[in-house]
Rosetta silent file (secondary structure, phi, psi, omega in degrees, C-alpha in Angstrom):
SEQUENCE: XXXXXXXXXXXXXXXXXXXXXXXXXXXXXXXXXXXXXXXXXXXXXXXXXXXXXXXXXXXXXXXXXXXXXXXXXXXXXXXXXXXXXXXXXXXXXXXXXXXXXXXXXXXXXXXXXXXXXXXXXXXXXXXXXXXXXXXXXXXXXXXXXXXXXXXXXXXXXXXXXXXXXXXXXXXXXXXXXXXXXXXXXXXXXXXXXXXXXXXXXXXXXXXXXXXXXXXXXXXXXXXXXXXXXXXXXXXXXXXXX
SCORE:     score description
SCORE:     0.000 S_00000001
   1 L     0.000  138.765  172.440    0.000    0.000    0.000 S_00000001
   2 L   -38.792 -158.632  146.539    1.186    3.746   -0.737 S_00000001
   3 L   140.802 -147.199  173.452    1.992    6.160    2.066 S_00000001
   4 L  -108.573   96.498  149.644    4.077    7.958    4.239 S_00000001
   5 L   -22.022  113.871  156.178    7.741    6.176    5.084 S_00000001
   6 L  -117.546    7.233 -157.610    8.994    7.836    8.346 S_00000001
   7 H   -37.041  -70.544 -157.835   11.564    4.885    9.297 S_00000001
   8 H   -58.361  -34.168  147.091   14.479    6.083    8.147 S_00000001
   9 H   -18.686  -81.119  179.215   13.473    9.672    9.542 S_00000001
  10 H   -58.916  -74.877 -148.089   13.262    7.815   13.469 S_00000001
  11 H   -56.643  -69.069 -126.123   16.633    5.692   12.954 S_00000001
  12 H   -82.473  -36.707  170.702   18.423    8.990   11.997 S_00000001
  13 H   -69.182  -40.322 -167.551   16.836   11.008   15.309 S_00000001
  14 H   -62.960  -17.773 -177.545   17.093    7.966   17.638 S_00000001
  15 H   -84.051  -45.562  171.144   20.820    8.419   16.702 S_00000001
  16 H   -67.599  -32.012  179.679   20.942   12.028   17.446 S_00000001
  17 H   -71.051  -51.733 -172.294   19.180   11.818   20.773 S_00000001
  18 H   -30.650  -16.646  149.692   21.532    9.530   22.395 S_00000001
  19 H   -61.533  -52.884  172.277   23.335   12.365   22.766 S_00000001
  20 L  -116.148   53.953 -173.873   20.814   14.322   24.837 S_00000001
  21 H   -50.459  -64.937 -171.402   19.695   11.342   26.956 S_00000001
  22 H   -54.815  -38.714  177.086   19.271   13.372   30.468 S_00000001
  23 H   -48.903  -57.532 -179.813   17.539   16.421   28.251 S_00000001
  24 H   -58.132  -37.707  160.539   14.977   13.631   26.978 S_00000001
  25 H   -28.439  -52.161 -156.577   14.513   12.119   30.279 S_00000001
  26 H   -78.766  -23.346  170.609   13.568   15.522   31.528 S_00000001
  27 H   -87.326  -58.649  146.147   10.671   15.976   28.822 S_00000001
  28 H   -56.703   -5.617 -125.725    9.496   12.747   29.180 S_00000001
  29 H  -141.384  -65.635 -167.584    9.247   13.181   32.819 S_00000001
  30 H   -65.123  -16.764  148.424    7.120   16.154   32.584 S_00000001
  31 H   -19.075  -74.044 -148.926    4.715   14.087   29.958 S_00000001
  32 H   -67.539  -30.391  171.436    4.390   11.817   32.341 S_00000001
  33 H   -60.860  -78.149  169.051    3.331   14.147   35.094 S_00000001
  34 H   -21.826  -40.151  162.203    0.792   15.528   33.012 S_00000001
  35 H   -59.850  -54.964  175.323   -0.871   12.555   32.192 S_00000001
  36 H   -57.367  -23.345 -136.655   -0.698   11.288   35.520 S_00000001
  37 H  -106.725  -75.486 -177.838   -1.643   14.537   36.927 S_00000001
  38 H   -81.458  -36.984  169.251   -5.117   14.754   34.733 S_00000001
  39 H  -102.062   12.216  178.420   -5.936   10.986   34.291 S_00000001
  40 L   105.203  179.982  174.359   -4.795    9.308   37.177 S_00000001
  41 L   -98.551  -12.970 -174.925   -1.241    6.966   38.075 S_00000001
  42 L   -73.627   89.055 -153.144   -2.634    3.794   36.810 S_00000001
  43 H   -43.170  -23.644 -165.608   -1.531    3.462   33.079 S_00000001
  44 H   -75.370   -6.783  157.091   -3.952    0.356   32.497 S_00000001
  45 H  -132.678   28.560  176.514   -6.695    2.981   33.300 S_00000001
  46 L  -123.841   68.528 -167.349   -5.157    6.044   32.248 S_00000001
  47 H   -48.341  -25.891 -179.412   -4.686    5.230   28.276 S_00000001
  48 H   -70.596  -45.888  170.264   -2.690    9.046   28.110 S_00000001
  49 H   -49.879  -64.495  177.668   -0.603    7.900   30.579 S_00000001
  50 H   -48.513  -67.305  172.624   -0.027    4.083   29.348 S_00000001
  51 H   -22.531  -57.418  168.578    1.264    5.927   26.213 S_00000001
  52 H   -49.400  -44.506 -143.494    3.802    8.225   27.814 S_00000001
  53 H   -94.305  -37.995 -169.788    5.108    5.744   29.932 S_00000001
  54 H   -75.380  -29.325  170.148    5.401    3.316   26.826 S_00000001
  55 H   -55.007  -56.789  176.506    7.396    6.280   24.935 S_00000001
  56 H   -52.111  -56.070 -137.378    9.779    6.526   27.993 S_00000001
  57 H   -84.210   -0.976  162.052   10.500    2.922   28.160 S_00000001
  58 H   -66.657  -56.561 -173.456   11.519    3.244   24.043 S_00000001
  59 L   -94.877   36.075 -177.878   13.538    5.560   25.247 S_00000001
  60 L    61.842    3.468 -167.582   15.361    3.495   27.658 S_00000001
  61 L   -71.585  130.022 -167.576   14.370    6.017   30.676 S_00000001
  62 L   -46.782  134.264  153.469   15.326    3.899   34.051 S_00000001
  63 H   -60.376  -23.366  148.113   11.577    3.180   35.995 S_00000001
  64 H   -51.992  -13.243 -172.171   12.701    4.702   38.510 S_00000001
  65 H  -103.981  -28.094  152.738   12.531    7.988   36.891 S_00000001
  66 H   -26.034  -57.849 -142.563    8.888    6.939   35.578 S_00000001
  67 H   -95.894    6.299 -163.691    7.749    5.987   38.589 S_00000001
  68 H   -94.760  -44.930 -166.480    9.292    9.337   40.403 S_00000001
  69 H   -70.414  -30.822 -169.670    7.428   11.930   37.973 S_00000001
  70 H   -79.349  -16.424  161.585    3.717    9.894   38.650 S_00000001
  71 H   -50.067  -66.648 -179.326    4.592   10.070   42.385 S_00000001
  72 H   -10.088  -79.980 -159.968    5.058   13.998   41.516 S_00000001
  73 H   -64.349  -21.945 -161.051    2.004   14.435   39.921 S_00000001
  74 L  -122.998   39.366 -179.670    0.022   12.596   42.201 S_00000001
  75 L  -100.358  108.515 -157.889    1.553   14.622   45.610 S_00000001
  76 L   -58.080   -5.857 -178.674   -1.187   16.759   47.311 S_00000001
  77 L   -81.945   -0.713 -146.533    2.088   19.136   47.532 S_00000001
  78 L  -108.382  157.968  173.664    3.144   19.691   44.279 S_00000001
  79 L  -162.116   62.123  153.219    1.061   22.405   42.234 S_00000001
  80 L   -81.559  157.293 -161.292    3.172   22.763   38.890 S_00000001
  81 L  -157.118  123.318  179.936    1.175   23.169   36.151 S_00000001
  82 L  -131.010  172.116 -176.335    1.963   23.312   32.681 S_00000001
  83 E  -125.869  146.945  173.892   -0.216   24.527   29.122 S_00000001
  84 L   -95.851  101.695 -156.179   -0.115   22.392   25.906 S_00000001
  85 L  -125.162  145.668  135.007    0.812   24.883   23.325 S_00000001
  86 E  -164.496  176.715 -151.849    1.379   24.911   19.633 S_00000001
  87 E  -125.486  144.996  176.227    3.085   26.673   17.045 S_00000001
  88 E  -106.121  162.878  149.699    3.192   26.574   12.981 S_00000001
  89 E   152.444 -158.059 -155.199    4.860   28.171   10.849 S_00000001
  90 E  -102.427  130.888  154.019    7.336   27.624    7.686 S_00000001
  91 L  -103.589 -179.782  159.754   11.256   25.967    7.466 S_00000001
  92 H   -32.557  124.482  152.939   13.663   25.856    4.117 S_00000001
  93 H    98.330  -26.597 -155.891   12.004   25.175    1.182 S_00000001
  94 H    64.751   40.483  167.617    8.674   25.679    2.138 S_00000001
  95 L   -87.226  141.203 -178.773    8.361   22.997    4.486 S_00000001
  96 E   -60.942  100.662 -166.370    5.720   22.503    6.696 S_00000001
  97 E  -130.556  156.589  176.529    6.557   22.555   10.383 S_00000001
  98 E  -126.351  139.444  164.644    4.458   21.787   13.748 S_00000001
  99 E  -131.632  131.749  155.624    5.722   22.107   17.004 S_00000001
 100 E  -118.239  143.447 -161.451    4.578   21.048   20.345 S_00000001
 101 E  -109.866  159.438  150.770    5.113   22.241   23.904 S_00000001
 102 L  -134.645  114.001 -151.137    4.692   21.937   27.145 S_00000001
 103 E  -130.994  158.883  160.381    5.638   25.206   28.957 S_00000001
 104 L   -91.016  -12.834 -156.868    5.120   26.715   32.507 S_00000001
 105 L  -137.025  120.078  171.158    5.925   30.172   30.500 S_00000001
 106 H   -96.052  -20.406 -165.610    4.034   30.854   27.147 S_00000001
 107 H   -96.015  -23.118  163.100    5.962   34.373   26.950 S_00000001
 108 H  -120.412   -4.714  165.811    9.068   32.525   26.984 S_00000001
 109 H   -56.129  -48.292 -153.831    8.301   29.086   25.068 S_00000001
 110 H   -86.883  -43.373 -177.489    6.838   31.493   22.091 S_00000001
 111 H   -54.882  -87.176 -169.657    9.941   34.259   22.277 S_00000001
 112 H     5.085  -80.501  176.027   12.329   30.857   22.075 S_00000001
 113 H   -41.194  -60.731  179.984   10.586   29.459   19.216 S_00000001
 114 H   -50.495  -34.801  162.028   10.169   32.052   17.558 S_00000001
 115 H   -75.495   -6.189  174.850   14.036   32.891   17.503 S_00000001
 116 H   -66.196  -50.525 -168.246   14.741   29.370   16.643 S_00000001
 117 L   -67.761  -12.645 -160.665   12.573   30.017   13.786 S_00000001
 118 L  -105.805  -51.117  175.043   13.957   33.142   12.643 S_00000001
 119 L   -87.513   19.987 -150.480   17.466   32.430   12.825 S_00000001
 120 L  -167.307   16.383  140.812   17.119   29.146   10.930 S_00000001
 121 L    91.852   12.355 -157.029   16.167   29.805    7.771 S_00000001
 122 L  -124.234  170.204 -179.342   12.229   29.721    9.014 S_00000001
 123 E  -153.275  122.923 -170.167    9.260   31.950    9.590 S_00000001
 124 L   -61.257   80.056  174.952    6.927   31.613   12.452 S_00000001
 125 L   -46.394 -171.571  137.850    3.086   31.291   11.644 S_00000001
 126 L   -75.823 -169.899  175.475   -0.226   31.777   12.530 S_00000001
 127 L  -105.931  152.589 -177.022   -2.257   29.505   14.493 S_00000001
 128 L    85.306  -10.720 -166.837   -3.995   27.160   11.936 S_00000001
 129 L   -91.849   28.294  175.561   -1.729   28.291    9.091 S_00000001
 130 L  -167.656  -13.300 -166.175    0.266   25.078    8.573 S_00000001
 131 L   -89.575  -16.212  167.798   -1.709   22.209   10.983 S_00000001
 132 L   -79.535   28.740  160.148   -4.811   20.824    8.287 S_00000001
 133 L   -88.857  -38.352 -173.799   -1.281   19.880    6.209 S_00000001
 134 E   -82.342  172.074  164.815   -1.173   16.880    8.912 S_00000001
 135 E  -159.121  143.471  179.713   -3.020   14.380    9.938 S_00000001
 136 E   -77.757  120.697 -164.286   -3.033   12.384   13.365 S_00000001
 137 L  -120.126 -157.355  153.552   -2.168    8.790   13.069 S_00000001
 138 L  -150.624  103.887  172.221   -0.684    5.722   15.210 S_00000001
 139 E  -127.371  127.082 -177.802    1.899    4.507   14.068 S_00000001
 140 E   -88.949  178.240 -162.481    3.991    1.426   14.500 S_00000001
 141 E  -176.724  126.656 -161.626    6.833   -0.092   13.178 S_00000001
 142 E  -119.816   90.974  173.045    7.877   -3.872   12.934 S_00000001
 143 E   -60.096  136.348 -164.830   11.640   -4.539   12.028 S_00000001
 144 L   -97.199   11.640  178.103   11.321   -7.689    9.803 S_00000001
 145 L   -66.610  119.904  128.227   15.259   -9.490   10.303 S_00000001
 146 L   122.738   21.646  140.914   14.600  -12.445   11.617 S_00000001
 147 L   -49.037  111.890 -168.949   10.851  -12.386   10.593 S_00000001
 148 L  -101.485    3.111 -164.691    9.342  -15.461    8.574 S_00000001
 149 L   -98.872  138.654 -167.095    5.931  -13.330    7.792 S_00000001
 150 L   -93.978 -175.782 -169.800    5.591  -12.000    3.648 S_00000001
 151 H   -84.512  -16.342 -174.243    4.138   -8.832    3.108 S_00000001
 152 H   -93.243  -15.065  173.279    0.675  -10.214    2.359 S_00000001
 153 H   -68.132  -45.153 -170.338    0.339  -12.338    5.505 S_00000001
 154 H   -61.192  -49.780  174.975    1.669   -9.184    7.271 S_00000001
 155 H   -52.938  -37.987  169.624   -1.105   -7.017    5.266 S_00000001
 156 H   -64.155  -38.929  154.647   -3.411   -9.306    6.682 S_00000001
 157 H   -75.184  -25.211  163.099   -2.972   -9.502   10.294 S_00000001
 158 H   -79.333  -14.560  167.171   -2.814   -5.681    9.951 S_00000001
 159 L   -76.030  -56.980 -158.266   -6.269   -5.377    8.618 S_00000001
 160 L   -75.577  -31.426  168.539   -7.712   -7.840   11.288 S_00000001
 161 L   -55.575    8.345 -163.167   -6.043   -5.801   13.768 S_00000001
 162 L    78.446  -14.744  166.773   -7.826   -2.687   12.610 S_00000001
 163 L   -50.692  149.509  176.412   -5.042   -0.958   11.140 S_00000001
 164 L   -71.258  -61.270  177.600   -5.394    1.625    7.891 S_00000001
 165 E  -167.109  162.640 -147.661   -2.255    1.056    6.299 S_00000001
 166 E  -125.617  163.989 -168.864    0.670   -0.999    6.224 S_00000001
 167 E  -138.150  117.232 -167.633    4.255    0.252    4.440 S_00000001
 168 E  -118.487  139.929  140.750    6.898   -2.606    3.262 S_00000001
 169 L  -145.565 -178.867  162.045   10.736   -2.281    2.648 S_00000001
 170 L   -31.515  -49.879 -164.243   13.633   -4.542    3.116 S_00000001
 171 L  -103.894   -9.819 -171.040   14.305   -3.614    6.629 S_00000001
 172 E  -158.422  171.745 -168.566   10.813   -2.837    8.304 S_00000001
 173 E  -113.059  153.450  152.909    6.880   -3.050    8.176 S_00000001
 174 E  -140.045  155.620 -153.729    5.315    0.107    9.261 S_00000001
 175 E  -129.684  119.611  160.922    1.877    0.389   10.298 S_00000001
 176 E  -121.937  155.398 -131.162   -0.753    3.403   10.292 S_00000001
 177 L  -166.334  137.752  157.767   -3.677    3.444   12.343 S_00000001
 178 L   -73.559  136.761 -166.584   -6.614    5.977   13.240 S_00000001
 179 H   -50.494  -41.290 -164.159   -5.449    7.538   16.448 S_00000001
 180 H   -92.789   18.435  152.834   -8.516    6.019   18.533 S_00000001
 181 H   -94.961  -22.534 -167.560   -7.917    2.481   17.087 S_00000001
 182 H   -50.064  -65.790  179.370   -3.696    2.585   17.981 S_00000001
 183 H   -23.616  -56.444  169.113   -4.053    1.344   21.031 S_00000001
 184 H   -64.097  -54.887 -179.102   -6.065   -1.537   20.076 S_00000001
 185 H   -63.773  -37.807  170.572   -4.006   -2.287   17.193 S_00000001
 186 H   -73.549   -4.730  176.688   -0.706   -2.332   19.229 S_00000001
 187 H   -82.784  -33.534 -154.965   -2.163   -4.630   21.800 S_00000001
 188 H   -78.655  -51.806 -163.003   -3.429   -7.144   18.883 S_00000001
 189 H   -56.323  -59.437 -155.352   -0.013   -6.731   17.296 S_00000001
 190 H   -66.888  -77.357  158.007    1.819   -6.890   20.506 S_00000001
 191 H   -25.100  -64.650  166.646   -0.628  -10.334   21.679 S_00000001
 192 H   -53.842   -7.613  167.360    0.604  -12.130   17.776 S_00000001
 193 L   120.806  -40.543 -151.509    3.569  -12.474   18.879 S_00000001
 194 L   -80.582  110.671  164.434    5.003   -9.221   17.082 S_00000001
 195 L   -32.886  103.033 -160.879    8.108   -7.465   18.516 S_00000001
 196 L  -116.781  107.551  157.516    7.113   -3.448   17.752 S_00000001
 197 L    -3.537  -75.526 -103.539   10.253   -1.343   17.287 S_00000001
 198 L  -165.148   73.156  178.647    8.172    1.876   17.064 S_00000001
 199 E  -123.727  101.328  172.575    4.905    2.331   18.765 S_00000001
 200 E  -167.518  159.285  171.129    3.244    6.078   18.877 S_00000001
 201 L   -55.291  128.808  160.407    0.715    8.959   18.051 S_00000001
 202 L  -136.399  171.793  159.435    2.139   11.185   15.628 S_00000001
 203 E  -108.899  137.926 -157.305    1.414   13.639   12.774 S_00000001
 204 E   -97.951   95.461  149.876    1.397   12.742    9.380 S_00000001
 205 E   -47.161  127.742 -179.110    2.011   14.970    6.473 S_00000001
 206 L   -52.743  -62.537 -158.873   -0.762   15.104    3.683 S_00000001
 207 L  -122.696  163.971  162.721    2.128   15.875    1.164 S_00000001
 208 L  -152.895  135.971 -172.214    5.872   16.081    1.422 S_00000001
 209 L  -102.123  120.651 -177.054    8.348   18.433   -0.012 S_00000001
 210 L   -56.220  161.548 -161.868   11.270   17.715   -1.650 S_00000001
 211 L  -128.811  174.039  158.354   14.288   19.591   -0.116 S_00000001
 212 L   -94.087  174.063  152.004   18.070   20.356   -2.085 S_00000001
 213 H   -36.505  -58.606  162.197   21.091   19.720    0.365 S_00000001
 214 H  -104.271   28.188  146.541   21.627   22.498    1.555 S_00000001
 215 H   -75.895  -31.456 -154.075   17.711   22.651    2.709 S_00000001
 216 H   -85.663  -35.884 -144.152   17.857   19.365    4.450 S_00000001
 217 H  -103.647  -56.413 -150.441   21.304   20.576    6.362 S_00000001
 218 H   -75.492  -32.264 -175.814   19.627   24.034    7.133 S_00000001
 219 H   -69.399  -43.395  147.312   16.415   22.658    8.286 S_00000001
 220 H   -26.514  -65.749  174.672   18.153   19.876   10.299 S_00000001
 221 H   -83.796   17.283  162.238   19.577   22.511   12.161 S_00000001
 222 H   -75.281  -55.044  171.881   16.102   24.389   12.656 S_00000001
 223 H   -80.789  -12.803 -170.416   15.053   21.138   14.584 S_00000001
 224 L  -101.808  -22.659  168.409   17.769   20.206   16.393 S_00000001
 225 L   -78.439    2.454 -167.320   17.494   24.098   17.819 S_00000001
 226 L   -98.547  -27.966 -170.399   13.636   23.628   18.750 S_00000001
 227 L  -109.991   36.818 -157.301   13.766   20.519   20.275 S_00000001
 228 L  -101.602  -49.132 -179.167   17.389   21.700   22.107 S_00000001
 229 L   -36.119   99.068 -178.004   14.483   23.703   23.707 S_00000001
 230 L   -20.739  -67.830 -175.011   13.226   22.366   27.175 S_00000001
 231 L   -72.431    3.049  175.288    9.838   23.071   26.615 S_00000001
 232 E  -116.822  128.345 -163.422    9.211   21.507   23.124 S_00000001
 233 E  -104.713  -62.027 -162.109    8.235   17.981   23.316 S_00000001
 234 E  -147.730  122.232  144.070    7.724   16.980   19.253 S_00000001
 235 E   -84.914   98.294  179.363    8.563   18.357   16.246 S_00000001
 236 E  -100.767  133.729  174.306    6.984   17.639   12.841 S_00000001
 237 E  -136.281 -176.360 -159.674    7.547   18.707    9.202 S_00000001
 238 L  -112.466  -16.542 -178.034    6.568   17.691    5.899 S_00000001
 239 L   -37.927  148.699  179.023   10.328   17.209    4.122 S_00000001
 240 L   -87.160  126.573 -177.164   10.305   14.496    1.872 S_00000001
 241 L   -58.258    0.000    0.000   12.715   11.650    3.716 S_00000001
């Protein structure tokens, strides 16, 4: 089936973060509060939570540091508070970029961004002016080495699981999903036996824009200053991988 490819995308950030482990920690952490904070500590009845928590452990963060932030959140002492903000606007090329936050400061999340954006080859939207270019998905991702399943077996089990649409290459299966089916699909997946790399809500570009070289280098370094940024949790854009 057609679609959107982000594999190669993830392998190239999962490379760069390893670098800014404690930084990642520290974002995840305040996720996790949040979740915990508005839906309770129990992920098996807090699905925003079960997410977060499944994101951390992808990202290798020790359970102790899990299990520290849902303490946090769920401390009659603590009264931190944060707003879910986001921002559009334009990169190189006339790529499409989304950001999302989580800030204690909107006056100093929005200056940030905005000089990230500015100095980086980028221009800073409105709200609404770049976010119908997405779409919200769930998507998963199934490395196939050491996989006996063809792509039509694979197509198959991804249908009965409820999945939308499945993506083949040589090294991986990827899987898209309607956001309020993911859940469901990664348990079904997860329950066949199938190992998932790559399990999370994301946004989806409609389209994707091809970049030159020295877009892809300037744009790179557009993202690597936003999400350098405490307070920015996920960054999405439409370049073509």
């Amino acid at each position: 089936m057609s679609g959107h490819s982000k594999w190669n995308n993830i392998q190239g950030r999962k490379n760069a973060q390893d670098a800014k482990r404690g930084k990642i920690f520290q974002k995840l952490s305040r996720e996790i509060y949040m979740a915990a904070k508005a839906g309770g500590p129990d992920p098996s009845m807090n699905p925003s939570l079960r997410l977060v928590v499944d994101k951390a452990k992808a990202a290798n963060m020790p359970n102790d540091n899990v299990d520290r932030a849902i303490k946090k959140a769920t401390s009659s002492t603590e009264s931190a508070n944060y707003d879910e903000v986001t921002y559009e606007g334009y990169g190189p090329g006339g790529v499409a970029i989304l950001v999302h936050a989580l800030t204690d400061n909107r006056n100093r999340t929005a200056t940030n961004v905005r000089v990230a954006f500015t100095r980086n080859g980028g221009n800073l939207g409105e709200t609404g002016s770049v976010n119908y270019l997405f779409d919200r998905k769930g998507y998963i991702a199934i490395e196939r080495e050491g996989l006996s399943v063809d792509e039509e077996t694979m197509f198959e089990d991804v249908l009965e699981a409820g999945g939308e649409d499945l993506i083949t290459s040589p090294e991986v299966f990827e899987i898209y999903t309607a956001p309020e089916d993911f859940t469901a699909v990664r348990d079904q997946l997860e329950k066949d036996g199938f190992v998932l790399a790559q399990a999370e809500l994301t946004m989806v570009p409609q389209n994707t824009v091809p970049l030159t070289e020295e877009q892809k280098a300037q744009l790179e370094q557009l993202v690597e200053k936003l999400e350098d940024d405490d307070d920015v949790s996920e960054v999405f854009t439409s370049a073509e991988d």
